[in-house]
C-alpha positions in Angstrom: 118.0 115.1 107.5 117.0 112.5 104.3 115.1 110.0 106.5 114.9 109.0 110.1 115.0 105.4 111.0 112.5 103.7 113.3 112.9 100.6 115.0 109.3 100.1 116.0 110.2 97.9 119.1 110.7 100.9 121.6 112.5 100.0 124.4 109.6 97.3 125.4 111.3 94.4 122.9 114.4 96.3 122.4 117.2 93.1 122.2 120.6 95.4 121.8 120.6 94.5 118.0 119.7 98.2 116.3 120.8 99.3 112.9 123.4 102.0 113.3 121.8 105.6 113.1 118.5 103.9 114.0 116.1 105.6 116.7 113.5 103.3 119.2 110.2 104.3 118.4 107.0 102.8 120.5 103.4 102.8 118.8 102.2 104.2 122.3 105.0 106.6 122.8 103.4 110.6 122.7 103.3 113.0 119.9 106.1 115.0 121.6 108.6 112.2 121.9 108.1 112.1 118.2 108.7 115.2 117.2 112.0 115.1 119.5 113.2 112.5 116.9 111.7 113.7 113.5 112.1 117.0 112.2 108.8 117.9 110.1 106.0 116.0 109.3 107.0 115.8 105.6 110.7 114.1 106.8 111.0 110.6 104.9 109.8 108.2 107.6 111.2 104.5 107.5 109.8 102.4 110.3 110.9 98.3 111.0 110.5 95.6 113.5 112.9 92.3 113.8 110.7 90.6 111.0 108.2 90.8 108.1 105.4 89.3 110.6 106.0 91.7 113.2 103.2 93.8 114.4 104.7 96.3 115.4 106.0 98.4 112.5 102.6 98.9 111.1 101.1 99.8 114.2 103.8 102.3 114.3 103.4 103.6 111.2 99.8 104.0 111.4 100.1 105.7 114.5 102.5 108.5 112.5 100.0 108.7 109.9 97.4 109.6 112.3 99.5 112.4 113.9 100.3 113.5 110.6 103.3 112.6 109.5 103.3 112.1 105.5 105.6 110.0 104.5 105.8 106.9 106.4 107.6 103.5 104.7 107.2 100.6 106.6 
């Protein structure tokens, strides 16, 4: 796998608009639901919301970092 996709709005703001290939990611969701999705913690990590102002793709990608996954792009 080259990268996995993130949309930080989990199923909580989740509108039906997802870019193809894209997985729903929640800042609260548990370490094991995460590593269901991503394959190591060295995978390329790419993490968005529905806009630039959005919290919710750094609060996703801080929460990776903490679990200790290395190469988060938000």
């Amino acid at each position: 796998v080259p990268f996995v996709l993130l949309d930080a709005r989990g199923n909580q703001w989740h509108d039906g608009n997802i870019i193809p290939g894209a997985e729903l990611a929640w800042y609260e969701d548990s370490a094991e639901d995460f590593e269901r999705i991503i394959p190591s913690n060295e995978t390329l990590v790419v993490v968005y919301c529905f806009s630039f102002t959005c919290p919710l793709s750094p609060r996703l990608a801080t929460k990776l970092a903490e679990l200790g996954y290395q190469n988060v792009v938000e």
